[in-house]
N, C-alpha and C positions, 0 to 999 in steps of 0.2 A: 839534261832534261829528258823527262821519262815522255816520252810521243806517243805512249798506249795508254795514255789513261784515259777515263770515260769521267765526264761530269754529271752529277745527281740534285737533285733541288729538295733540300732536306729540312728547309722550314719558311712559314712564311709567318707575313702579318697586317695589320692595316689601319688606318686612321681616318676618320673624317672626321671634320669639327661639330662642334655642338649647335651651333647656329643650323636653323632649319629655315629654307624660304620653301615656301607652301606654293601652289597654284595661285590657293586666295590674296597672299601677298602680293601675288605678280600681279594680282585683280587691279590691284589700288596704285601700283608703278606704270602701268602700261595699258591701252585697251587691249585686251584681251580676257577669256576666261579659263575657268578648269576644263571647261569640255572641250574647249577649244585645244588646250595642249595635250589633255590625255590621246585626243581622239586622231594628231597629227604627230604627236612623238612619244607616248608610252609612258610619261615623265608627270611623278606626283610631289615631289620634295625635292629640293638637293642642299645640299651642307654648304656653308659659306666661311669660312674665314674669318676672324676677330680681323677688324683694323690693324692690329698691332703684332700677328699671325703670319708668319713668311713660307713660304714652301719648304725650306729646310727644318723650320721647326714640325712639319704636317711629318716630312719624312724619319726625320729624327724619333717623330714620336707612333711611326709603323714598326719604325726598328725596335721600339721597345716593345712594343705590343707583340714583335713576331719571340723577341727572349723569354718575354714571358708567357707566351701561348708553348715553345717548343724548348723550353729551358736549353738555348744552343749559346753560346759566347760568339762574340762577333770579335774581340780582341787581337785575335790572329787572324783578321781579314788582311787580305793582302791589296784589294781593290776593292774601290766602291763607284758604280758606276749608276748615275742618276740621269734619269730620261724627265726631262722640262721643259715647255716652253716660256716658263714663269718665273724663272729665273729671279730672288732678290736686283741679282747686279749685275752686269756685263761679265765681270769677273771682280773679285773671287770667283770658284764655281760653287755651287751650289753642292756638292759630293765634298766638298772643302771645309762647310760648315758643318755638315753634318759628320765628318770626322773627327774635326772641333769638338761639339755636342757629345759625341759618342765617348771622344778621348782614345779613340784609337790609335795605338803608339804609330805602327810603321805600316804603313797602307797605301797605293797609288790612289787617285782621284783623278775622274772625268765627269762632268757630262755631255748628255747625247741630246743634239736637237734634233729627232724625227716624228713632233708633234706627237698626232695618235699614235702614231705607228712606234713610239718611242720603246714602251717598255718590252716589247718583243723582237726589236733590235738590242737591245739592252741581255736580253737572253741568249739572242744568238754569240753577243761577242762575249759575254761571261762564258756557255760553251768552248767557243774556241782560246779563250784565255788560258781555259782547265785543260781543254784537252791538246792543246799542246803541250803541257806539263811545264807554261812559263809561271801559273800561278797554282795553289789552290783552295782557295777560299776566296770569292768574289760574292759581294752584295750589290743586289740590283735593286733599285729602287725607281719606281714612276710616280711623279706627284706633282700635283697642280695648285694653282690657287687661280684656278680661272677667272674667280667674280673680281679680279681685281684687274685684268682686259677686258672687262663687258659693260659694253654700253648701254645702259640700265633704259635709257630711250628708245633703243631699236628694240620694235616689239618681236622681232623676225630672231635673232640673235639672244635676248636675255633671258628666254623661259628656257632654254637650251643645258646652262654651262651649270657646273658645281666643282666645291672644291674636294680633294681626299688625295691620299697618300698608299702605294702597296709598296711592302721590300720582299724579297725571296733570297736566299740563301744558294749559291751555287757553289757546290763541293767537289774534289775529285771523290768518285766511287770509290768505296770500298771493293767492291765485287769485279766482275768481268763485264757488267752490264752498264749504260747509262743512262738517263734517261729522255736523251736526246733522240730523235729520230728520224728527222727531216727539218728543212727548211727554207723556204724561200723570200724572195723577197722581190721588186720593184719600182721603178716609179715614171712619172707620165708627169715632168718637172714642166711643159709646156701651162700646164694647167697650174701652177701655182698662184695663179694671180684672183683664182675663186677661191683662197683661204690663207689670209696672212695677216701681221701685226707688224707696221710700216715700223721701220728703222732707223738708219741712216739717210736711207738710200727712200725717195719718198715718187718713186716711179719703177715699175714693174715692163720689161717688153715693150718699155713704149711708152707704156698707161700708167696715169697718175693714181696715184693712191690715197686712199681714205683714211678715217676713223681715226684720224689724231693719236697715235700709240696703244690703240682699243681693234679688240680684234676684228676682223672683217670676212664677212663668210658668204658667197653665192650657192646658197644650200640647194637648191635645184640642181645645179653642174655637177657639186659634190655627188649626189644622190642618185645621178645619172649613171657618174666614172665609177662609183661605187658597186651600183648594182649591176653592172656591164662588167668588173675585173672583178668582184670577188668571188662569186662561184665558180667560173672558169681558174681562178689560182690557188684558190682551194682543192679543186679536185687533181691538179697537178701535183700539187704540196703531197693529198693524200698518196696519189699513185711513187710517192718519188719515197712514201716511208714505206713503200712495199703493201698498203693498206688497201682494203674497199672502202667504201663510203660505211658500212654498217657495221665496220669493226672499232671504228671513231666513239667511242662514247657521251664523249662531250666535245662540241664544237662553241667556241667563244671568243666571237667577235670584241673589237672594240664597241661599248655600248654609247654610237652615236645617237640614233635616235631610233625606238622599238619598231615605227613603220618602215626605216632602211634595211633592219634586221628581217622584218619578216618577209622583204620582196626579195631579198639575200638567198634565203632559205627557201621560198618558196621558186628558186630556180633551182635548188639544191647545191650541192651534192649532200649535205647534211638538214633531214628534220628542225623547223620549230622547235620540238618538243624535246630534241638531244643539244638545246640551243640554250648557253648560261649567258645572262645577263646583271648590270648593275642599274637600268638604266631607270626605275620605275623610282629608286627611293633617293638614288644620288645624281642623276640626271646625264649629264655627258663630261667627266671627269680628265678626259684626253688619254694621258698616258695612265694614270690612274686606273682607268675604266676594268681591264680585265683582269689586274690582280683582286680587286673592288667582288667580281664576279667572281671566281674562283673561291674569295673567302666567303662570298654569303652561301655558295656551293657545299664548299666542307661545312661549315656551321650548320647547314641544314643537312647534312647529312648522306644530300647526293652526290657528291665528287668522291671515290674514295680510292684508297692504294691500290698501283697496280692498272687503273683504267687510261682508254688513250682518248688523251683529249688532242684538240687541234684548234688552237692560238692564231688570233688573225686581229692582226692592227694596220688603220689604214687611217690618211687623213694627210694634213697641210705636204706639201711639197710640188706635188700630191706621190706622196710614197705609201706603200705596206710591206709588210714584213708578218711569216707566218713563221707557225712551230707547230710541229707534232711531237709530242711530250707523251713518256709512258709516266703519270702522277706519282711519283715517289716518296710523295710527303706522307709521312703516316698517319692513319687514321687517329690516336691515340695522343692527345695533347694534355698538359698540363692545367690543374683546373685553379 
């Protein structure tokens, strides 16, 4: 095994379903209004899922969207590793079906339960997969079908969640370079009992648990650990790529909710304004979220080769996981 190689992120892609719920629809499911959730989470639309619509098929069909955006083959993936909380089954795994789907001959399969924080552990372990030279070709993929854990009565919880799918492509380099640059990660597993979806096991530390198989969130606590660890692990992250805060071009959160985002930023280390989001047309997608953000980036035109961005996924465990990434993907996609 080659121990020097570097891994590269050489295409991506994305899905979200056609189904649109609106502010105004959550008018008529719940009391609440549009002003009421623009004006507490940034959030106008998010995509929802067909009934008959599983997570594997959301992901499956990023995968196709990223071939045909970066004309790349996935054939000779060696791994595919899916970051979900939403999981069809227990097992099968969900990276199993979408192998399935894909027809990809000879592949490992996992996935990774670390909630939000999913698809950015997802990248850390595709890195180290490539750059120890045990794999080289890993697809990562984070994909949700949230609306199908949300309790459409709690009006705290349901204006929140939406469904979508990202995959990225991780490659060994060609070159000397990769595009990996740092990474950190965490977690503050006391607090898990402000964000879960009861299981087996139907008591946490003690404490009984809710919400019948539907997810369960103390968004205050959340929003508290949140705003308290992510700027402080951020500017570590940065300092640990050798980086300042202003050499970071794009910083991109998980898009929980746009008022966590911007009490985030406005402790620093990264601008508002250097700040990519999904959260206004797809809402809070989990793992989903920052591939979600990166492609509506490229598509508009601000993400481009070459720039560093700094990856930050945080949520249920309570864990996060960050990356600073030099963007590899090329400007220049297939039309």
């Amino acid at each position: 095994m080659n121990h020097q190689s570097k891994a590269t992120i050489t295409a991506m892609g994305t899905y979200v379903p056609d189904r649109i719920l609106t502010n105004a629809d959550l008018e008529k499911l719940v009391e609440t209004s549009d002003e009421w959730i623009v004006q507490r989470t940034g959030m106008r639309e998010r995509r929802i899922a067909a009934e008959d619509q599983f997570v594997s098929d959301l992901a499956t069909k990023a995968v196709e969207d990223m071939i045909r955006r970066y004309d790349v083959s996935v054939e000779d993936v060696d791994m595919i590793l899916v970051a979900t909380s939403t999981p069809e089954y227990a097992f099968p795994s969900t990276a199993s079906r979408v192998q399935a789907n894909l027809k990809i001959p000879h592949t490992g399969v996992l996935d990774l339960n670390a909630a939000c924080a999913g698809f950015t552990y997802g990248l850390q372990l595709a890195d180290s997969l490539v750059t120890s030279g045990m794999y080289r070709k890993v697809l990562v993929i984070g994909a949700e079908t949230l609306s199908k854990i949300t309790d459409y009565t709690d009006r705290t919880t349901c204006v929140l969640f939406g469904d979508g799918a990202g995959a990225f492509l991780v490659e060994r380099s060609s070159g000397a370079e990769g595009d990996f640059m740092a990474a950190i990660s965490g977690t503050h597993g006391e607090g898990g009992v402000h964000l879960y979806k009861s299981g087996l096991s139907s008591e946490m530390n003690g404490v009984p648990l809710q919400g019948e198989g539907c997810l369960v969130q103390n968004g205050r606590e959340i929003y508290k650990w949140a705003v308290r660890t992510i700027p402080e692990q951020l500017g570590k992250l940065i300092t640990k790529a050798e980086l300042s805060p202003d050499q970071i071009d794009w910083f991109v959160p998980h898009s929980a909710n746009m008022r966590m985002i911007e009490a985030v930023c406005e402790r620093g280390p990264v601008p508002l304004e250097r700040t990519l989001t999904s959260v206004e047309y797809r809402g809070n997608t989990s793992a989903a979220s920052i591939p979600l953000a990166l492609q509506l980036a490229v598509d508009e035109g601000k993400l481009k080769e070459g720039q560093s961005v700094a990856l930050f996924g945080f949520g249920g465990g309570l864990t996060y996981a960050g990356l600073v990434l030099k963007w590899g993907v090329p400007d220049k996609v297939q039309e």
